[in-house]
N, C-alpha and C positions, 0 to 999 in steps of 0.2 A: 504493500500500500504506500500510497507518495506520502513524505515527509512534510511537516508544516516548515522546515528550513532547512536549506542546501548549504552546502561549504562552497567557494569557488576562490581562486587564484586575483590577487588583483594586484597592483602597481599603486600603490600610496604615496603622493607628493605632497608631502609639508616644509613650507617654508627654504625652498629650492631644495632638500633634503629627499631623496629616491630611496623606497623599499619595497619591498613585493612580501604580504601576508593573505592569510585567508580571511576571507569576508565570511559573514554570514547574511545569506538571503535569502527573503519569504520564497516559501515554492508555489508555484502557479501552475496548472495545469488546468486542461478544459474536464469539464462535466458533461455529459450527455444524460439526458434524464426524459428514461420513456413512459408510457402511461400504458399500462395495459399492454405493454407490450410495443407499442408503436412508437417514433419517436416524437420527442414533443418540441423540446429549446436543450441548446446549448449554451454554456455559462463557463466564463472563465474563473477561477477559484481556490483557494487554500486549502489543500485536502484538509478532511479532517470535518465530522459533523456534517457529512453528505448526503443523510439519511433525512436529518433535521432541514437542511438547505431542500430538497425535494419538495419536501411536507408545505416549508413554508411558503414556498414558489409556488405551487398551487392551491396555496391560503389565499394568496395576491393574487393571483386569475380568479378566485369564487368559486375551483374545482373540492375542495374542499373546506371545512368546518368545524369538524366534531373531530373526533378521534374514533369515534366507532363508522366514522366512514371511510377510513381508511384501513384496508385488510393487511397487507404488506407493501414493505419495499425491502427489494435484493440488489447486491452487488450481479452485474450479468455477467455471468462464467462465458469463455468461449467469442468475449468483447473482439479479440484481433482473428486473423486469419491460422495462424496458428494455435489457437484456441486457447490462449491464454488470459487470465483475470489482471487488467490494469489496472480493475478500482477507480473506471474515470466513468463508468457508465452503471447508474442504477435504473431500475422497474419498480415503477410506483403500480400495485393494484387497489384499484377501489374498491370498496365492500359492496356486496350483492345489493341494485338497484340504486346506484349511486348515478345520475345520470354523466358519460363522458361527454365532454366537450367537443364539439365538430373541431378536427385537427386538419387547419386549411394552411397554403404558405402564408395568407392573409394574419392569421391568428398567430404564426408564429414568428413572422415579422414584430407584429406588436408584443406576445408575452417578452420576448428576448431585447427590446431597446424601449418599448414602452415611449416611440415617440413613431411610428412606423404609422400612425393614424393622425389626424388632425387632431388640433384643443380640443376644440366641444365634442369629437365623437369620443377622443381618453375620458374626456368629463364625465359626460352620460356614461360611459362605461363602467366607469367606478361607482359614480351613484348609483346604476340601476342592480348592479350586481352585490352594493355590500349589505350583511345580513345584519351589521348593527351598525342602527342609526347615531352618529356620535350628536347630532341637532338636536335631538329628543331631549338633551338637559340644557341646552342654551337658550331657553324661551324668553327669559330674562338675569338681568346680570346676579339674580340670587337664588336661581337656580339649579347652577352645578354642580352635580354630583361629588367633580372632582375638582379641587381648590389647591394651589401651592404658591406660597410665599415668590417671588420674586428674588429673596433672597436665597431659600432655595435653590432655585434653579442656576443662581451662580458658582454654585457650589460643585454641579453638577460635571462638567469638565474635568475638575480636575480627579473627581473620583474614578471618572472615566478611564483617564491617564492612568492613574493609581494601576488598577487590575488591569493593565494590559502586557500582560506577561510577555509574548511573545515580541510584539512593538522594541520593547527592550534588547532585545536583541538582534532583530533587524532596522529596525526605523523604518520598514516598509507594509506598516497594517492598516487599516479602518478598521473602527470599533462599533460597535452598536450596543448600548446599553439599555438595561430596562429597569424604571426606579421603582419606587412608591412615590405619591405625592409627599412625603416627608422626607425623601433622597435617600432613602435605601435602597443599595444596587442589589436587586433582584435576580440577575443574570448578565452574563456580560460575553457578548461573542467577536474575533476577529480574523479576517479576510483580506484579503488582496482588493475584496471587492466590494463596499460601502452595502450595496444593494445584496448582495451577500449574507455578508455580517445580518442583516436583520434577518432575511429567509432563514436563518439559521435559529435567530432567537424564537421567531414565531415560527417556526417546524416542531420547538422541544416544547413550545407551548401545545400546539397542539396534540403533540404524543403524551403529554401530563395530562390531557383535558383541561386545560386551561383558560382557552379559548372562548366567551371573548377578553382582552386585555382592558377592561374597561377603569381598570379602580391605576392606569399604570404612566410611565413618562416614559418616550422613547429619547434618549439622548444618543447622536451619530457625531461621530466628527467628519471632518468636511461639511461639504454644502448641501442644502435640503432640495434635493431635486424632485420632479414630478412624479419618478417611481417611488422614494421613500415616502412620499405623504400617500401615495395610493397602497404603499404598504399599509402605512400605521394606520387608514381608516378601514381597511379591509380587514385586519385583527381586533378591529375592535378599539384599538391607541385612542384616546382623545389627546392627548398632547406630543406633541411632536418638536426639538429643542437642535440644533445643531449653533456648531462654532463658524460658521459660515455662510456665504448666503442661501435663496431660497430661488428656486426658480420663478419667471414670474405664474406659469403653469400649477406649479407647486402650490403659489399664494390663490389662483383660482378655486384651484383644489379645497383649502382647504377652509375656504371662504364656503364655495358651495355645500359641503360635506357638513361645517360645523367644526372641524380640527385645528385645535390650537396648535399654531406654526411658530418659532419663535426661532430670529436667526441670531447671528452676530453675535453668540452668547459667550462674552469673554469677560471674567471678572462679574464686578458689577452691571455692567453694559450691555444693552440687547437690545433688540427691535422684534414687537409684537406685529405679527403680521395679517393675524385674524384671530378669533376664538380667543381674545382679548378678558371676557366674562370669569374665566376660568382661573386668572388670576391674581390674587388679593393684594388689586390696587387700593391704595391710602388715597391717593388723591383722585382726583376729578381728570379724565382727559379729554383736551379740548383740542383748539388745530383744527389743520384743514389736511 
């Protein structure tokens, strides 16, 4: 099975000073991930948790939900021409009467970049497919379920940092993390691949039965792209936190859904980009 880090040769220059050591860096190899047998998207990725990355990749399509809809996933024996197991190709099967997905190139242009359709058809897509509505508690600003301090959520980052085991020893991870609204890390996964790293968190949700995420805060590092907020509302996330920005996509998203979006979050400092309700502002906000 591939390693989550490789050793390789390099040439190190400091300060006009030449040496040659071993690096250490993240391994990357492709996924191939079929449904029933057929193939569905390929994904480049960190070995390691490729079970959970399946699962939660088709949490974020709407193929699955529960955990009793999902029967198995195997590693495929027999993956090359010489029949041997690489461990880059699993089989997800669905439990009896689970409906599959029509698997068209159309469908799998979009599962695999999630920008292969226009805005408002990704829009509709996400809201017409996700099974919890994260809107249902933002009726008004003292309605939400889920409430977390602002101070909080600065704090959040570095906890981040903190459990990123691996990061440490290459510098080349994203992280996806998942709090409580009081900022206890719940779980913490990393990947080569931002979009990854969460498939991962929300796959072991859903094999706990966990699902939906609704009481939780997803914090990523990087930026909050269009796919990570159609993750976190397709789990269930009402909030959603990165240290960078947000696509403007992403702020449609999460405008239309109801998902508090929150970029920029460095230190004390951040920019609230919808789902504003959810957070326990002191003051009044005004502006245009």
């Amino acid at each position: 099975m591939g390693r989550v880090t490789e050793r390789r040769r390099v040439i190190r220059i400091r300060d006009g000073a030449i040496s040659t050591r071993p690096d250490t860096l993240v391994a990357e190899e492709p996924l191939e991930i079929r449904l029933n047998g057929k193939p569905l998207a390929i994904t480049m990725r960190t070995p390691g948790d490729d079970f959970a990355l399946a699962a939660g990749f088709l949490v974020s399509e709407g193929v699955l939900g529960r955990a009793d809809e999902l029967a198995n996933i195997v590693y495929c024996a027999g993956a090359t021409e010489d029949g041997s197991n690489t461990y880059n190709v699993v089989d997800v099967t669905l439990a009896p009467g689970v409906p599959v997905p029509d698997i068209t190139l159309e469908r799998n242009v979009y599962t695999t970049s999630s920008c292969g359709l226009c805005g408002k058809a990704s829009l509709d897509a996400v809201r017409t497919t996700a099974r919890w509505p994260l809107a249902d508690d933002l009726e008004d600003a003292g309605g939400s379920a889920v409430r977390i301090e602002p101070e909080t959520l600065s704090v959040l980052p570095d906890r981040l940092r903190a459990a990123q085991r691996v990061f440490d020893r290459t510098g080349g991870l994203h992280a996806a993390g998942l709090f409580t609204p009081d900022g206890e890390l719940l779980d913490l996964r990393e990947d080569v691949g931002r979009h990854n790293a969460v498939d991962k968190l929300v796959g072991r949700a859903l094999q706990q039965g966990l699902l939906p995420l609704s009481g939780s805060v997803l914090m990523v590092s990087g930026r909050a792209s269009f796919e990570l907020a159609q993750k976190a509302v397709m789990a269930g996330i009402p909030v959603l936190a990165a240290v960078s920005a947000p696509s403007s996509l992403a702020v449609d998203l999460a405008a239309e859904t109801g998902l508090t979006l929150v970029g920029f979050l460095r230190g004390t400092s951040m920019n609230v980009y919808a789902g504003e309700q959810r957070l326990a502002l002191r003051t009044a906000v005004g502006g245009t």
